[in-house]
N, C-alpha and C positions, 0 to 999 in steps of 0.2 A: 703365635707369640714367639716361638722357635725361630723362625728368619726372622722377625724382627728385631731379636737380641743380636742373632749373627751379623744382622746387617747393621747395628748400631756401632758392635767391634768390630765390623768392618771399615766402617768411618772411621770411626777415632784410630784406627791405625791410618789410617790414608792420611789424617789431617797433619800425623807425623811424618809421615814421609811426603807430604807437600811440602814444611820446610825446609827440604834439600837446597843447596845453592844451584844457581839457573843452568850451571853446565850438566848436570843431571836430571834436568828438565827435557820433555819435547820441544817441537816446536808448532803442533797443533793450533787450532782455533781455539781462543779464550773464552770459556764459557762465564768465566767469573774471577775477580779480584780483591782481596780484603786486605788491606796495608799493601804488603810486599809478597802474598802468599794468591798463588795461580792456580786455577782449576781449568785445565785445556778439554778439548773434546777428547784425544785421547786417553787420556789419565781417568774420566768418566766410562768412556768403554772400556778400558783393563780393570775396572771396579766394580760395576755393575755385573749381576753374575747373566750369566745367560740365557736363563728361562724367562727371567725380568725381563730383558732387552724384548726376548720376542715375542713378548703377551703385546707390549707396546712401547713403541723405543724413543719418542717421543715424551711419553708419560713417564716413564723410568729417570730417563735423563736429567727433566727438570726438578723431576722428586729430587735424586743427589744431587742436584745443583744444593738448593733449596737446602738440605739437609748440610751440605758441606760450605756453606755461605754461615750458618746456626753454628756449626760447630768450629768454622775458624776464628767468626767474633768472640765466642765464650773461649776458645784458646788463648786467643791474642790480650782478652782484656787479663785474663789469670798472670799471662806474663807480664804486661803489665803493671800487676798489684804486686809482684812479686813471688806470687804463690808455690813457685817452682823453686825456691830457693831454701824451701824447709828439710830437715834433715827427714822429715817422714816422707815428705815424697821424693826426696832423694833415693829412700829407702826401697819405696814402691817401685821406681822406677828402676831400681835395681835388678830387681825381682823380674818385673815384665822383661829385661834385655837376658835374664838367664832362659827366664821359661822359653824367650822365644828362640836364644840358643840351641837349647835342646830341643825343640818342637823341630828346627831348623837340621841339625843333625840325625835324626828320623828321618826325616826328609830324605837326606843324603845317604840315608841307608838305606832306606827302602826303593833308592833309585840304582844302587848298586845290588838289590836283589831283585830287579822288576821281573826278570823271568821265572821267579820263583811262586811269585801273587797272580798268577793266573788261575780261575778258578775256572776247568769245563762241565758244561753242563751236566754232562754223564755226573759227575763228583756233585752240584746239587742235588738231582734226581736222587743220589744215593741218600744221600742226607734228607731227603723227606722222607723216603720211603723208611727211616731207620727213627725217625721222629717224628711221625706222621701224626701220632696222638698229641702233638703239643700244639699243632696247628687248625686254628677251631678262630671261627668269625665270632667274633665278642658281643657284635652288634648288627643289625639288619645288614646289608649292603642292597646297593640297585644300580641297574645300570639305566639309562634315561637318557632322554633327548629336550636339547634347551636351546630353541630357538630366541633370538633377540632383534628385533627390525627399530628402524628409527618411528614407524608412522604405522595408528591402527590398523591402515587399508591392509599395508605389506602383512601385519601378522595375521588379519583375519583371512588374505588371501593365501599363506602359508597354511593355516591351517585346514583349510578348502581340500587343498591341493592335497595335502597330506592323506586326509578322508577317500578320496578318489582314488586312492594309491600310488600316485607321483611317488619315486623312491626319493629317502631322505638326502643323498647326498645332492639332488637338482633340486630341491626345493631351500637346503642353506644355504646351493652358491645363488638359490637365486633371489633371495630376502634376508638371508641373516647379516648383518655389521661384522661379525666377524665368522665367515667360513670357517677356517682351519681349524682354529680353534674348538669351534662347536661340534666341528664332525670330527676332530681328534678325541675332546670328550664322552661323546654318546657312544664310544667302541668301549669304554673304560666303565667296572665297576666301584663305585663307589661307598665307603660308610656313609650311612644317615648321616650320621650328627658331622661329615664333610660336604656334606650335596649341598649344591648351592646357597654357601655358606653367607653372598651379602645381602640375599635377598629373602627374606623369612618365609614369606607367604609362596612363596615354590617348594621348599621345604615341605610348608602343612599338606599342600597337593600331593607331594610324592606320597605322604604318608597316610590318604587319601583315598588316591585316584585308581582303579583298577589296572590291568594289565594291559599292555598298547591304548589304555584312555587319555585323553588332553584333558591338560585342563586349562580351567577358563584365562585367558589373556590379562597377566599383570602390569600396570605401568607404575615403572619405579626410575626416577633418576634420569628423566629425561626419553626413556624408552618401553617398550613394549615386552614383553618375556611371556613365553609357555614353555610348560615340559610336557613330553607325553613318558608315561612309565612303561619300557621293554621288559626288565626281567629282575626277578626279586631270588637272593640269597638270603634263606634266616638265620638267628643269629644260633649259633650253633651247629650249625651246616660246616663241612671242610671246604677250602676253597678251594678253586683249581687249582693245579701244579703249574701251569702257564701264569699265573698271576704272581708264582711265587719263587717261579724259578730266579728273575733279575734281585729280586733281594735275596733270594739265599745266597749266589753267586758275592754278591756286596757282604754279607756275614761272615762268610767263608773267608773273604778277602781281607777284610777286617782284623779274622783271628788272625791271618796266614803271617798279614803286619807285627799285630801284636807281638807275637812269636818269635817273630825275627829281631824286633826293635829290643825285645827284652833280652833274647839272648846276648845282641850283641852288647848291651848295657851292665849286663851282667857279668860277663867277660871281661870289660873294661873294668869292674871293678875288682874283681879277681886278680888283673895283672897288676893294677895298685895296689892292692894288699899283699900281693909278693914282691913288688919292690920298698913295701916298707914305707907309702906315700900316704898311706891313713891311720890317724889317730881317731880314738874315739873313745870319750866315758867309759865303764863299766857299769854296773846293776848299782854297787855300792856308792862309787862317787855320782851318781843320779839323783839316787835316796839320799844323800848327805847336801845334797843343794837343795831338795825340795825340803829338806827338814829346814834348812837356813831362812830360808826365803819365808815358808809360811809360820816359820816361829814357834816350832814343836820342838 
């Protein structure tokens, strides 16, 4: 539900900045046209974040098309009706050109301290070891294998093979739809309540099936699926440091940001209060408007 909000404010910025005039346009292949307003093939790959593109870039693609075809009709008809002409969304749209000002200006400062936000491992390591008690699996995790083929034959042949002892990495190039994917997964621990999250009845098996068991061959959606269960973390257990090194790193990075953006925000405010550049209320003239206004 998380990307799918980011990717919705991801659109609706994009469908603003598709009305740029055409000299700020590419000159890419048009994927799509609504009045006067272009979606090229480029403008879709600088949009699409990246993990999208390479689950399947194909399928990605025509999603934004799709989605940015939705969202420039219901723009174009607002202008239109004239919708954009109210002082309240004047107002709004006020708001979004500051916030994104300042979002913009972080930016620019955290690119003039980039050798500052590096965070090495050694400095994670520290930081677990110093808060090692706060880090506790909340829920099962498992890590699992999820074969997918187009045709019974292929998955019950997969699982043959597997029985015998074929190792897993020649048995997914040699029947799964999608390899990479599949053998990038199964090295990866996972929460329950994340494990194959579209498909339910894999789910009930993990939760299930014993240790290196398969289970039985699901078809859903045109395809075939099994998982067999590797290795089980309960909930309450610590996790490895190797799982949690890349996020501590990113938290670390996060504060190191924070810190820097705020100082330097802070500072800016400081040198305008000693040039005499802010006014502000007091305690009493705050009290004396909220008395007016609610009528006390």
């Amino acid at each position: 539900m998380q990307y799918y909000y980011k990717y919705t404010a991801l659109l609706l910025l994009f469908t603003a900045v598709s009305c740029l005039p055409p000299a700020d346009r590419d000159d890419s292949e048009v994927l799509a046209r609504v009045g006067n307003s272009v979606l090229t093939y480029n403008d879709a790959l600088s949009e699409i974040p990246s993990y999208v593109l390479a689950e399947d870039t194909t399928a990605a693609i025509l999603s934004f098309q799709d989605r940015w075809i939705q969202s420039q009709v219901a723009y174009q008809e607002a202008e239109r009706l004239g919708l954009g002409n109210s002082a309240e969304i004047r107002q709004k749209l006020s708001r979004l050109r500051a916030q994104l000002m300042q979002d913009t200006l972080k930016e620019y400062v955290l690119q003039e301290h980039e050798d500052e936000l590096s965070v090495t491992t050694e400095e994670a390591q520290n930081y677990y070891q110093a808060h090692k008690d706060q880090f506790v699996l909340e829920e099962r995790y498992v890590r699992f294998r999820h074969l997918t083929t187009n045709t019974r034959t292929a998955a019950d042949n997969a699982k043959r093979e597997i029985m015998r002892g074929t190792s897993w990495d020649e048995v997914v190039r040699e029947y799964s739809v999608k390899p990479e994917l599949q053998l990038r997964e199964s090295n990866q621990y996972w929460p329950i309540s994340m494990a194959v999250p579209d498909i339910s009845m894999l789910k009930r098996f993990l939760n299930v099936i014993g240790i290196t068991e398969i289970s039985p061959i699901h078809y859903q959606g045109g395809q075939y699926h099994f998982v067999q269960l590797m290795e089980v973390r309960p909930e309450g257990d610590h996790p490895d440091l190797e799982w949690l090194i890349p996020q501590i790193k990113e938290w670390l990075r996060l504060e190191k940001a924070r810190r820097i953006t705020n100082g330097y925000i802070r500072n800016l405010y400081l040198e305008s209060e000693a040039n005499n550049e802010i006014e502000k209320a007091n305690v009493t003239d705050i009290e004396s408007l909220i008395d007016i206004n609610t009528g006390n």
